[in-house]
N, C-alpha and C positions, 0 to 999 in steps of 0.2 A: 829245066832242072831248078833255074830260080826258082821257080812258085811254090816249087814242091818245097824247098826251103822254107817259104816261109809261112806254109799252109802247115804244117806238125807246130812250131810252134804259138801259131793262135789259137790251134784247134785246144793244144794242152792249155793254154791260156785260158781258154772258154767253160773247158772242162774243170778245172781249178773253182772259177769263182762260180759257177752253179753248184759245184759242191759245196763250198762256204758259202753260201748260199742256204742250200738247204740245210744244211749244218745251224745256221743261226735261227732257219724258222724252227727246225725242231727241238734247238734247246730253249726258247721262248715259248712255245708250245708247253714244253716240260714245266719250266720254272710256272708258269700262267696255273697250271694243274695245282701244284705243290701249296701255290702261295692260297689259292681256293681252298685248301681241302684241312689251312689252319683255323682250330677250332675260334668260332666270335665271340669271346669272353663276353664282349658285353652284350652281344643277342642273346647271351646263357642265362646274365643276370636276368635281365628285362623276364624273360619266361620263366625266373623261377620265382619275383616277383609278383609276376601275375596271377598263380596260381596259390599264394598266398591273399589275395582280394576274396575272402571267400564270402560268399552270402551269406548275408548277415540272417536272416529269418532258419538259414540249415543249420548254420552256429547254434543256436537257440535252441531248434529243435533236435539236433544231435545230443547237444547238452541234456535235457530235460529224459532222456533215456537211460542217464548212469546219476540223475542226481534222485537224494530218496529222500524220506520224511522219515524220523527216529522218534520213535515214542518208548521213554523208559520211563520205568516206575519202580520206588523204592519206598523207604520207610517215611521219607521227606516230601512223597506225594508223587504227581507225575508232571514227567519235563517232555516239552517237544520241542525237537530242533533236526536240522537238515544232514547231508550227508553227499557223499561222493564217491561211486565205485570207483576203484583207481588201475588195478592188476587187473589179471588172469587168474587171483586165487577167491574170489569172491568177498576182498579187503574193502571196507569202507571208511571212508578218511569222516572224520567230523571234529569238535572241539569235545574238551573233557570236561568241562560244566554241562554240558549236553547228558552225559553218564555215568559224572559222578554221582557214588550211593545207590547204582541202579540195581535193582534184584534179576530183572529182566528186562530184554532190551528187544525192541519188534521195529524191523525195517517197511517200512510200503514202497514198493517202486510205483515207476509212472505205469504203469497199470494198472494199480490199484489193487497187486498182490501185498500179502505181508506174510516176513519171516519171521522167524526167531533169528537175532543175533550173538556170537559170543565178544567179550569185550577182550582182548590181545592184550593192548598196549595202552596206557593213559599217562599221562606225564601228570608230575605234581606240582611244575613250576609253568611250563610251558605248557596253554590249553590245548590241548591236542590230545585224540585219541582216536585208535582204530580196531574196527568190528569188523569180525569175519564171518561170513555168510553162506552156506555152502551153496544154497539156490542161484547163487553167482556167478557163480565160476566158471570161466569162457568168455566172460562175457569180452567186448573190446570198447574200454572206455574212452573217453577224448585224451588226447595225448597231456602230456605235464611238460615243462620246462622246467627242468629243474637247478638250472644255473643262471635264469634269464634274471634281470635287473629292469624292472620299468623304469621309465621317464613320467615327469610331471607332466600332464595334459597327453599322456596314452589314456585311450577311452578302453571301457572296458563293462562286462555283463557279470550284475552280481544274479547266480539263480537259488532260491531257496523255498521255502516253506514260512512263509509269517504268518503269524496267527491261523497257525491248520491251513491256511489255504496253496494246496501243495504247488509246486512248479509254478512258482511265482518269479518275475527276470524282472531286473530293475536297472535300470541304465546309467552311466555317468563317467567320470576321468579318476585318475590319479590326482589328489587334491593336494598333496603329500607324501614327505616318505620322513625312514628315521624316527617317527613318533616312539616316544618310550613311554609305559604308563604302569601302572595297575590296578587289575582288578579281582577282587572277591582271591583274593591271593594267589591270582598267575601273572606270571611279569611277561608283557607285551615290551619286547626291546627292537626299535629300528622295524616298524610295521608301517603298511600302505596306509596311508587315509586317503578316503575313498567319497566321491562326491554321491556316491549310491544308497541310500538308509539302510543300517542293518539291526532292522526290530525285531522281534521275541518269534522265533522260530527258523529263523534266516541262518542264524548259528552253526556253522559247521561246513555252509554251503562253498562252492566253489567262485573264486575270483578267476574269469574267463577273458585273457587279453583279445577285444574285435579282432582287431589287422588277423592273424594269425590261430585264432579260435582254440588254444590252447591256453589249460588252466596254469595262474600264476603264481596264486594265494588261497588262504583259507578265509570268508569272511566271517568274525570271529566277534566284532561287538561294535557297540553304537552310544551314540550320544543321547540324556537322556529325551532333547526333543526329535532325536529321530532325523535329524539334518545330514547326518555325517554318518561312514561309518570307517573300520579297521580290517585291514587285515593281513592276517601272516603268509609271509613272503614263502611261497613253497619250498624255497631252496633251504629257508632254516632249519627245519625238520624233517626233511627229506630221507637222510640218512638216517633220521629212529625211528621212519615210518617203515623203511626197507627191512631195517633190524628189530623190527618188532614180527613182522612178517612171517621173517625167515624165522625168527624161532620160533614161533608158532606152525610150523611146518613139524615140528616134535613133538608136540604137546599135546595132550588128550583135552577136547575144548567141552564145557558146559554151555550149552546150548537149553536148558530146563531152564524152571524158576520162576516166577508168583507170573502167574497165566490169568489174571483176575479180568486186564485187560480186555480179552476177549471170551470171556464166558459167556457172555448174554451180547447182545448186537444192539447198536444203538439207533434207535429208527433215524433220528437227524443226523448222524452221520451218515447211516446206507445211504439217504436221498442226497446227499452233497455229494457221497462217491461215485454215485451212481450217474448225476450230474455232468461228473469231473470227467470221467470213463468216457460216455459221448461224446463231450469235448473233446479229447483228445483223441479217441477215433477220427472226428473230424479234421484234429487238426494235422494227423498223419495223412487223411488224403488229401488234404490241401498240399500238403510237402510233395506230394506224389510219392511218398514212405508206404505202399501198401502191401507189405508182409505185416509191417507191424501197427497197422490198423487189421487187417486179416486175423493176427492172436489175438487179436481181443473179442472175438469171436467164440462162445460156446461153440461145446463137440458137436451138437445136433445139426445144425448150421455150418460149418464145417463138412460135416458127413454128407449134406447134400449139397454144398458147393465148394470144386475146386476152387485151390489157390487161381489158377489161370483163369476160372471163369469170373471171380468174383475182382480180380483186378483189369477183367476187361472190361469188365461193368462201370468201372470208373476211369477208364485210363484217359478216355474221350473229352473231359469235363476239365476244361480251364482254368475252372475258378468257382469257390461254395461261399456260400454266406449261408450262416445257420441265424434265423430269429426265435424270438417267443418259446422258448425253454422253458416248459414246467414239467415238474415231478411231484410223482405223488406213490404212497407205500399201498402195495398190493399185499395179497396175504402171500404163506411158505416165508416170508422175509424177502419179496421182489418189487421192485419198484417200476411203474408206468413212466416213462420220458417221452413226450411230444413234444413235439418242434415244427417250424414250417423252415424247409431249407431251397433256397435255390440255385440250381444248376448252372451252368455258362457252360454249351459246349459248341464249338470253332465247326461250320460247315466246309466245304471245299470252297465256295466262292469267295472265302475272307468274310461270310458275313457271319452271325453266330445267333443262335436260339437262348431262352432260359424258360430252363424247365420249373416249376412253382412244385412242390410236392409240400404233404402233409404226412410227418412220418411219425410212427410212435413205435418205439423199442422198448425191450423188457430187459430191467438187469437184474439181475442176482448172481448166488455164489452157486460155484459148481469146484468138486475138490477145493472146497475152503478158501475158493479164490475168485471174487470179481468179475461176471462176463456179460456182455449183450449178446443174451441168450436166444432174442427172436425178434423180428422188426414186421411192419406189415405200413405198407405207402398208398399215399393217394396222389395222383397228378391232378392239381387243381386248374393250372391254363399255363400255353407256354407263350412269350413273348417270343417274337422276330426282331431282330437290332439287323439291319443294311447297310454293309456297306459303305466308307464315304466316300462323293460321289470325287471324281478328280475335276475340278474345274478350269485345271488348264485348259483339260483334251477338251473339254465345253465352249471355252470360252477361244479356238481353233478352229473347231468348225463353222 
């Protein structure tokens, strides 16, 4: 009868501390979960950091898709200068020296289409002004900040048009800020100066922060040796570029007006356009951008190659180098482009070929608009590149 005494209470005894026992593993268990599953502030930063690193060359070329070339003409002659699609209403941002006195105003984008544009909004103290496009609209421009404040020594992409030569990017930092000046009677107050030149055409174009690839400023003028230039902080006139916009959402626009510009075609510009058009077909497949080397494509061409067959065509190809670019004016108003281009395209073994081709495209207008209308290649020899060899595993055996 002893034992039995004292066998109940060890048994509860034992019974007790395996439950506190598991008691404690399972709320360690618990809290172990809990303390996991709080969010890592700073793994969050780090990732949203990184995704701001964007490549520099798609900055560029993303950019050069919403910036355009303004040619207006009035009684005072004709002015060229840059511009910037900004909305979803086919708005383009530029300076107002750009359009002041303009009778009509003609957009070219980087295709090498042109519109007619109407003039909305131009300020008489502040150069700034904006054109509305209707061939526009949808479109999805690079983003704005429009509260952002650079720093001295932020680098930054000025992209514009100098002297006609369109989609031109010039690179440099923040040199300055707060400049105040004037010119030709617009008051520049508390504007970027900018280590980037902004000479005769560049006017209007967008100030693009790298880090982050969104526009900051308008570059707006330059010093007269071209060293330096300026420009307005986007966040100044942000709010009468919005409320020029919107009232223009009412307003019955003129889009007419001395059309002189393009009555006749001018043989040395077709050949620079036509030029220009190439290039930037090419430089869309370099980006691996191939819808929008695909539009630049005549209907005929088109019609007999899908979108899917004609981006398989290059999807393979690593890397183009286009050499020896000439043009020359065909009749109907078309121009002949040859080039010898070469290919890089990646085999399975890691090693890679280059294809050598001799290509010659036809451009002209089709619907009043700029296209490479027909192409015809020759593969002249391909190189074999092997390989490199590991000389560890060599120098092992």
């Amino acid at each position: 009868m002893k034992h039995k005494h004292i066998f109940w209470p060890i048994t509860v005894t034992i019974l007790l501390v395996i439950l506190t026992v598991a008691t404690m593993v399972l709320y360690f268990q618990s809290w172990d979960k809990k303390a996991l599953s709080v969010p890592n502030e700073s793994a969050q930063i780090v990732k949203e950091s990184s995704d701001k690193n964007l490549d520099f060359k798609t900055i560029i070329h993303d950019a050069q898709k919403f910036v355009v070339q303004i040619e207006a003409e009035g009684e005072s002659g004709q002015t060229t200068g840059s511009g910037f699609i900004y909305n979803d209403k086919g708005d383009v941002i530029t300076n107002a020296h750009v359009v002041e006195g303009a009778d009509s105003i003609y957009i070219k984008t980087s295709d090498a289409r042109t519109y007619p544009g109407a003039l909305i909004g131009i300020g008489t103290e502040q150069d700034i002004a904006v054109i509305r496009v209707p061939q526009l609209v949808n479109r999805n421009p690079l983003p704005i900040i429009p509260s952002f404040e650079a720093d001295i020594g932020d680098e930054i992409i000025a992209v514009g048009s100098p002297l006609g030569f369109q989609n031109t990017v010039t690179l440099g930092i923040i040199s300055g800020k707060n400049r105040s000046f004037t010119v030709d009677g617009y008051e520049y107050k508390d504007v970027y100066q900018i280590s980037a030149p902004i000479s005769q055409g560049n006017s209007g174009g967008p100030l693009i922060h790298s880090s982050t690839g969104r526009i900051i400023g308008i570059n707006s003028a330059g010093t007269p040796n071209g060293s330096i230039g300026f420009s307005i902080p986007i966040q100044q006139v942000y709010d009468l570029i919005n409320m020029w916009s919107d009232r223009a959402d009412h307003q019955e626009l003129d889009f007419d007006g001395y059309t002189s510009l393009y009555e006749t075609i001018d043989s040395d510009q077709l050949i620079q356009d036509a030029e220009y058009i190439v290039n930037y077909f090419y430089e869309s497949l370099q980006m691996r951008d191939f819808f929008n080397a695909y539009a630049l494509l005549g209907s005929q061409w088109q019609m007999h190659t899908s979108y899917q067959d004609f981006r398989e065509s290059y999807i393979h190809i690593t890397n183009i180098t286009v050499r020896n670019v000439e043009a020359s004016l065909l009749d109907n108003d078309q121009v002949s482009v040859s080039l010898n281009a070469d290919y890089d395209l990646r085999k399975n073994d890691q090693s890679f070929i280059t294809e050598h081709y001799k290509i010659q495209y036809t451009v002209g207008y089709e619907n009043d608009q700029l296209k490479i209308l027909d192409s015809s290649e020759e593969l002249l020899s391909t190189t074999e590149h092997k390989p490199p060899q590991d000389t560890d595993a060599e120098s092992s055996e």
